[in-house]
Each structure stands twice: as C-alpha cells, then as structure tokens.
Legacy VTK file of the C-alpha trace (Angstrom):
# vtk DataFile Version 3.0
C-alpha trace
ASCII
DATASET POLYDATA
POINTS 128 float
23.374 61.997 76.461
20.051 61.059 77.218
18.764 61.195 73.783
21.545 58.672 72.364
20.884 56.296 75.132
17.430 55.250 74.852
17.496 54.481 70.997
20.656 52.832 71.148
19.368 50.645 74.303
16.359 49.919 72.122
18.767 48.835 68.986
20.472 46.087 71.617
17.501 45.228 73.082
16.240 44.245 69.739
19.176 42.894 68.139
19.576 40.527 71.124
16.071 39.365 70.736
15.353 38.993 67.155
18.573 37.196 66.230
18.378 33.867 68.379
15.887 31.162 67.706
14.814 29.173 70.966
15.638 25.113 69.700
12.613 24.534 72.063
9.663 26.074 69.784
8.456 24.179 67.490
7.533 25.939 64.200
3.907 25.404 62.596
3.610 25.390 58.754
-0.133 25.105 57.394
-1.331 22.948 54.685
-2.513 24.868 52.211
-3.264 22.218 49.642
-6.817 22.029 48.810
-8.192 18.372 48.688
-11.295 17.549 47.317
-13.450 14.199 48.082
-14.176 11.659 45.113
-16.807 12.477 43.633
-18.828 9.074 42.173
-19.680 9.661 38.358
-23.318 10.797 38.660
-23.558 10.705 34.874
-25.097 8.099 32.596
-24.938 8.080 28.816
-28.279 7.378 26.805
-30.014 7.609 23.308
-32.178 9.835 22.436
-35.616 8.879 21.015
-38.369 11.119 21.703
-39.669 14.043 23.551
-43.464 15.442 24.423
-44.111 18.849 25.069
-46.603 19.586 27.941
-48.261 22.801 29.631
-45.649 22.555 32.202
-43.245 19.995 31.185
-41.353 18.390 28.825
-40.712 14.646 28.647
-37.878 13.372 27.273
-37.081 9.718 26.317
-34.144 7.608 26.254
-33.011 4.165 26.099
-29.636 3.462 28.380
-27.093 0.842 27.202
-29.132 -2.040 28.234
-32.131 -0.578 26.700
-34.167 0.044 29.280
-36.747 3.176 28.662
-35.296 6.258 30.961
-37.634 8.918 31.051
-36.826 12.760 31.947
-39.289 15.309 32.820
-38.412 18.462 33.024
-40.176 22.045 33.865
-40.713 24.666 31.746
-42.624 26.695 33.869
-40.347 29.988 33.971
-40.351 30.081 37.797
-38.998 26.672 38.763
-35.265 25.917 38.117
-35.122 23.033 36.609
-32.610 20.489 34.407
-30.801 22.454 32.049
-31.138 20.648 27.865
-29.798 22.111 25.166
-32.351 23.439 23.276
-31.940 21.465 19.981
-33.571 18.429 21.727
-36.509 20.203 20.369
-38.229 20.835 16.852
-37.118 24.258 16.377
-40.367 26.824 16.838
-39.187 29.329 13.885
-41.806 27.792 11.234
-43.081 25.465 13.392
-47.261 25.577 13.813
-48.200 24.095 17.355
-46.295 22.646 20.044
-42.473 21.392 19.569
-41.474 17.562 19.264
-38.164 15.988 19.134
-36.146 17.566 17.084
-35.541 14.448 14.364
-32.067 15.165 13.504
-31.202 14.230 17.344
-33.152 11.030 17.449
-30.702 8.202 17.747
-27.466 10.575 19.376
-25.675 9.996 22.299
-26.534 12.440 25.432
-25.252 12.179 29.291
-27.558 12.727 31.856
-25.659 14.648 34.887
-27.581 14.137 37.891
-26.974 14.947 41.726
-26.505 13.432 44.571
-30.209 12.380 44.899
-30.061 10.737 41.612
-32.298 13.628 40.267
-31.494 14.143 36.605
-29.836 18.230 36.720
-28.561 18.472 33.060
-28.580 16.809 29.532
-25.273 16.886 27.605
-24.289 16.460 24.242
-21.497 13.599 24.211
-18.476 14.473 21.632
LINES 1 129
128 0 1 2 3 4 5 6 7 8 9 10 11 12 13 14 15 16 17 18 19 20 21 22 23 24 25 26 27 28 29 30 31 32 33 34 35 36 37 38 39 40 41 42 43 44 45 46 47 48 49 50 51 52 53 54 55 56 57 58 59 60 61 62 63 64 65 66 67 68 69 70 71 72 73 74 75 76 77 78 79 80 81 82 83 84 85 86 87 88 89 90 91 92 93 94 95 96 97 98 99 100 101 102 103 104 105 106 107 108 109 110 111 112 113 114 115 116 117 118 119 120 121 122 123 124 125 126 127
C-alpha cells in the first residue's frame, strides 16, 4: 500500500497546484521588438571631376549641388583601412604606363559620399 500512496499523493499534490492561477500575480510579457534610433542621412550626392594618385593617397574631386569643390582623400597604403571607392574611379592600370588618373568615362556621374558620424567620408557609391 505504501507504494500506491506516495505517487498518487504526488499526482494530487500537483494537480491541485498547477491547475489554479492566483488573480493576484501579475503576469510579465517582454518586448521583444527591436527598435532602432533614426539615423540622420550621413550621405551627400556629388559629381565627379577628377582624381590624383599619390604615394599614399588618392585625391578625389567633386563638386556638390551648389558647386562647391569637395575634396576626398583617401589611403592606399595597404595597412590603413580606409574609405572604400569602387575601383572604376580610376584609369584602369591594364595598358596603362605610370600612375592612374580619373578614369574619363566617370567624369561628370553622380556618386554619394557615405560618411560617419564624425562627418569623415567612409565610402563612395555609385548612384542608380
């Protein structure tokens, strides 16, 4: 007899426990949506109009929609991280005899300039 009392004392035990919900707890659901703070547009569109190739950097100019001169210099030393350009900006280095220029088919397009938080210029984009 002892071995059918204790699990059937457990069974009530639990049955009287599990199916009664105290009105005086409160229950807590979590937020789980994700918001995300607005972001200002760091971006600014621009023509293109030239660029100079240094040991160490590249320069590339612009003119904004008031046509001011913007100017962006970038690193190419391989150990710094720079801005990322698409590499078209540049005379292509195939057949090309000394250092790149601006690649003359992009003189005159439209490019954003993505920059951070500083204002520091952190990629050049192609507009479409």
């Amino acid at each position: 007899m002892k071995k059918v009392f204790l699990p059937v004392l457990m069974l009530l035990v639990l049955a009287s426990c599990g199916g009664k919900k105290n009105s005086s707890t409160t229950e807590i659901i979590k937020d789980t949506a994700i918001t995300k703070p607005v972001v200002a547009d760091n971006s600014q569109k621009v023509i293109y109009q030239n660029a100079i190739y240094y040991t160490g950097r590249v320069e590339f100019h612009f003119k904004d929609a008031a046509g001011a001169d913007v100017v962006v210099y970038i690193s190419n030393m391989p150990e710094d991280s720079g801005a990322v350009y698409p590499g078209y900006l540049l005379e292509s280095t195939d057949t090309l005899e000394g250092i790149p220029g601006a690649n003359p088919a992009m003189i005159g397009k439209s490019f954003l300039l993505v920059k951070n938080t500083a204002g520091e210029v952190r990629e050049i984009k192609a507009t479409n």
